[in-house]
C-alpha positions as CSV (number, residue, x, y, z in Angstrom):
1,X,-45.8,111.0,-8.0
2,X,-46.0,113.8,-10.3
3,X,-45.5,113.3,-14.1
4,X,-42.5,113.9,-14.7
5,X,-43.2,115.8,-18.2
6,X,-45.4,118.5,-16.2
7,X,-44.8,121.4,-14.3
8,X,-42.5,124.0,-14.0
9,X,-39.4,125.1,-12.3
10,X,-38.8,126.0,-8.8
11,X,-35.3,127.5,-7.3
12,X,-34.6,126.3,-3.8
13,X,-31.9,128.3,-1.4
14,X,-30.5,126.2,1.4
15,X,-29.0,127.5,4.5
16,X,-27.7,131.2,2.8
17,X,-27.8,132.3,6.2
18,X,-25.2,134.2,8.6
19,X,-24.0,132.0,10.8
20,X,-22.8,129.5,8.0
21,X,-21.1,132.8,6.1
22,X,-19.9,134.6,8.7
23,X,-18.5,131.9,11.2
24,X,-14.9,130.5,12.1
25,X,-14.7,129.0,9.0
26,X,-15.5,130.5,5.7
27,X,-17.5,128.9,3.0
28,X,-15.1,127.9,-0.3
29,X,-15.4,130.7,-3.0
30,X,-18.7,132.0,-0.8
31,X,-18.3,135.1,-3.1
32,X,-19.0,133.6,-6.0
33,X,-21.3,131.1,-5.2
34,X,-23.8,134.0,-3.7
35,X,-23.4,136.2,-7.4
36,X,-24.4,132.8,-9.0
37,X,-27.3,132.4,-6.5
38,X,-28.2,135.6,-6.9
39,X,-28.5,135.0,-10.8
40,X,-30.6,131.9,-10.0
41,X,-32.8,134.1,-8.4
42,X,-32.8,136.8,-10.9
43,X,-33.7,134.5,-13.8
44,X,-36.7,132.4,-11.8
45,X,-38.5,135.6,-11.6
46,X,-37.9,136.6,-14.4
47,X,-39.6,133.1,-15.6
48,X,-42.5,133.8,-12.8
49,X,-40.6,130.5,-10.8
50,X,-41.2,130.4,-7.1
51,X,-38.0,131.0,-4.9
52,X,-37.6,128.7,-1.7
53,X,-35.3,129.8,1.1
54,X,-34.6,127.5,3.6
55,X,-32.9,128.1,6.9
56,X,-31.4,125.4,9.2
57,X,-32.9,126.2,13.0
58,X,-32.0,124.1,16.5
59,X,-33.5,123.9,19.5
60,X,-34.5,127.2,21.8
61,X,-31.1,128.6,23.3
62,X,-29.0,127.3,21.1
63,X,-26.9,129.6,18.8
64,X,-29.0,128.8,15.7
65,X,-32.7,129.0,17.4
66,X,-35.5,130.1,15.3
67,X,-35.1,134.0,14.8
68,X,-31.2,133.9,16.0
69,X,-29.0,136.3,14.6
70,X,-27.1,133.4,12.4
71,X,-30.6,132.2,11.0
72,X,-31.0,135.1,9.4
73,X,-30.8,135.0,5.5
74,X,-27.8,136.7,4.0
75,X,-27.8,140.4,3.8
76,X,-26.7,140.1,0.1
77,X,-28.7,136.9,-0.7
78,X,-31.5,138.6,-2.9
79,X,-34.4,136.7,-1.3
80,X,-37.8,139.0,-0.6
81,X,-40.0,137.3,1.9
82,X,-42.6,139.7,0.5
83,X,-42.7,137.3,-2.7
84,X,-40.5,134.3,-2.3
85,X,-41.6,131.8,0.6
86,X,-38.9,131.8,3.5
87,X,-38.9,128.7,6.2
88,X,-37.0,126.8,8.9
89,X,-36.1,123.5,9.1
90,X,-34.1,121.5,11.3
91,X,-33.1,118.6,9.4
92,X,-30.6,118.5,6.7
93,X,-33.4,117.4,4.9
94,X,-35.3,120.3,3.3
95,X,-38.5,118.4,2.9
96,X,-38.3,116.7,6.7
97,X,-41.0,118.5,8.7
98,X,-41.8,121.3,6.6
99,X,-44.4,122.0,3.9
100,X,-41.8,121.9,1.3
101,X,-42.8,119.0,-0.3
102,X,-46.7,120.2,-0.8
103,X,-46.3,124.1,-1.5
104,X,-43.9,122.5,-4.6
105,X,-47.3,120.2,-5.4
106,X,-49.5,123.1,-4.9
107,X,-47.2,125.3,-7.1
108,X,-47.3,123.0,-10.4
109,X,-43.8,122.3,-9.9
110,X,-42.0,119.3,-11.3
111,X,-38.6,120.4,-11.1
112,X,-36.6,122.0,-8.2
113,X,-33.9,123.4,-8.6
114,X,-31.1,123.2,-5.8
115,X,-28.5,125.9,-4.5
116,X,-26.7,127.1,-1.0
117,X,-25.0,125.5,1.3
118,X,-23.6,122.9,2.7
119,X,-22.4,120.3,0.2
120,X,-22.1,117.2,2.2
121,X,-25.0,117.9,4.6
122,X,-28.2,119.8,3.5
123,X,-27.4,119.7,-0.5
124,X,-26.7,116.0,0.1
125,X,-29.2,114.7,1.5
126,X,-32.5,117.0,-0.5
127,X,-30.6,115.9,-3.3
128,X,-31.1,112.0,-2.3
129,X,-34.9,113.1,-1.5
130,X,-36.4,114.7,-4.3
131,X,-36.7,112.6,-6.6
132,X,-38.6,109.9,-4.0
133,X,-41.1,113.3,-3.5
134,X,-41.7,112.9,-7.7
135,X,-39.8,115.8,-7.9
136,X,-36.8,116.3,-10.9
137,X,-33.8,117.5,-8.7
138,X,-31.5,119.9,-11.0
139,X,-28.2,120.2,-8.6
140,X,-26.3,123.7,-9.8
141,X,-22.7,122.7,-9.9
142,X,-21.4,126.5,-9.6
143,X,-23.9,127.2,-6.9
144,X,-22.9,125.4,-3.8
145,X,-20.5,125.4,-1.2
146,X,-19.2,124.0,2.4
147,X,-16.1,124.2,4.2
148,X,-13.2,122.6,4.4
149,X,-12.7,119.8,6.9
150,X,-9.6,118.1,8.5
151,X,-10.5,115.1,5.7
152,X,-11.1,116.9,2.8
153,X,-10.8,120.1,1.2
154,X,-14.3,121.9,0.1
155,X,-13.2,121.9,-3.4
156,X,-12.7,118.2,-3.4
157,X,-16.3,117.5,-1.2
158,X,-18.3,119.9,-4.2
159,X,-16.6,118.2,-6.8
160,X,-17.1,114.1,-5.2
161,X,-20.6,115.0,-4.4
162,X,-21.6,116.7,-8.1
163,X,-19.8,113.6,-9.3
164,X,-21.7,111.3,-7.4
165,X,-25.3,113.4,-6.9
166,X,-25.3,113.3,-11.1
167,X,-27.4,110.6,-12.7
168,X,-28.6,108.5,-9.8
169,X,-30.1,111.3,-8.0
170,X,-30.6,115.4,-9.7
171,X,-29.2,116.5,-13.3
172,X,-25.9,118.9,-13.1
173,X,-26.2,122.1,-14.5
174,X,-24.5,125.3,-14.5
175,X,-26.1,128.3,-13.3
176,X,-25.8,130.1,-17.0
177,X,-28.0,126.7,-17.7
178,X,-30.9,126.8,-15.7
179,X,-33.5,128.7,-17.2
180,X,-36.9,128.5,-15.5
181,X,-38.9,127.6,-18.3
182,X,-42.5,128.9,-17.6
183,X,-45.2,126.9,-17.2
184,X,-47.8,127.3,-19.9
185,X,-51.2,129.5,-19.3
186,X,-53.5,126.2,-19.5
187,X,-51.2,124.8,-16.7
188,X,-50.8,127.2,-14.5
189,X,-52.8,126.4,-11.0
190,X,-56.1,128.3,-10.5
191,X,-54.2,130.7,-7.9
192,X,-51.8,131.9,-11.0
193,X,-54.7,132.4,-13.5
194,X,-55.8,136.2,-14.4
């Protein structure tokens, strides 16, 4: 477990991808949650935070196979896989069988940062598993989404789960609120050091 006074920042993007956009149903206030991402993403770099996008993958054949059309990242989500570090998953866990977990470690980060979509599946459950990583999960109330479902409306599942995710599990914040604080010279990991 890390200490939880050390480390920096790091913005994680779930599922922005095309098929959860662009399908039968669309995501509630989609528009605005991708400008607030986007402004996530503008001020980690601006800090020097990494930027994590993941994308949910199935099985070969399916409609959401690795390299499928609706994998594919959004065309207005400003990730650059030249500088931010793009992966699959196909869990709704974001640290379940991928390298999440140790690029954070390798990184110097303490605190990640959680955006994208959706709110009862993927933000859910990284949000129940960061903290037993040693990771501080900051949830971005204004920057995540889902659908709505015959039960419940989307508005109602982002506001129960921000409700309930607060506290137990990640710290609320707004996205005018997260700032990417940088992590000092003397901290940064040998890679980072010029």
């Amino acid at each position: 477990m890390q200490d939880p006074g050390a480390g920096r920042s790091a913005l994680l993007i779930v599922d922005m991808q095309c098929g959860m956009f662009n399908g039968p149903q669309q995501p509630y206030e989609g528009e605005r949650v991708l400008a607030n991402i986007n402004a996530l993403i503008r001020q980690a770099r601006q800090a020097g935070a990494p930027v994590f996008a993941a994308r949910h993958t199935g099985p070969q054949g399916s409609p959401i196979a690795p390299g499928s059309a609706l994998t594919q990242l959004l065309p207005g989500l400003m990730v650059d896989a030249a500088q931010d570090t793009v992966f699959d998953k196909t869990r709704p866990n974001c640290f379940f069988g991928t390298g999440l977990a140790g690029w954070l470690a390798g990184a110097g980060v303490a605190e990640l940062v959680i955006a994208g979509v959706k709110t009862e599946y993927c933000i859910d459950t990284t949000c129940r598993a960061v903290a037993d990583l040693g990771f501080r999960g900051v949830l971005v109330a204004d920057a995540h989404t889902t659908m709505d479902t015959p039960a419940l409306s989307a508005r109602a599942i982002t506001a129960h789960h921000n409700l309930v995710l607060n506290g137990p599990f990640v710290r609320l914040a707004s996205t005018a609120d997260c700032l990417f604080p940088p992590l000092p010279a003397t901290r940064r990991p040998e890679s980072e050091k010029r």
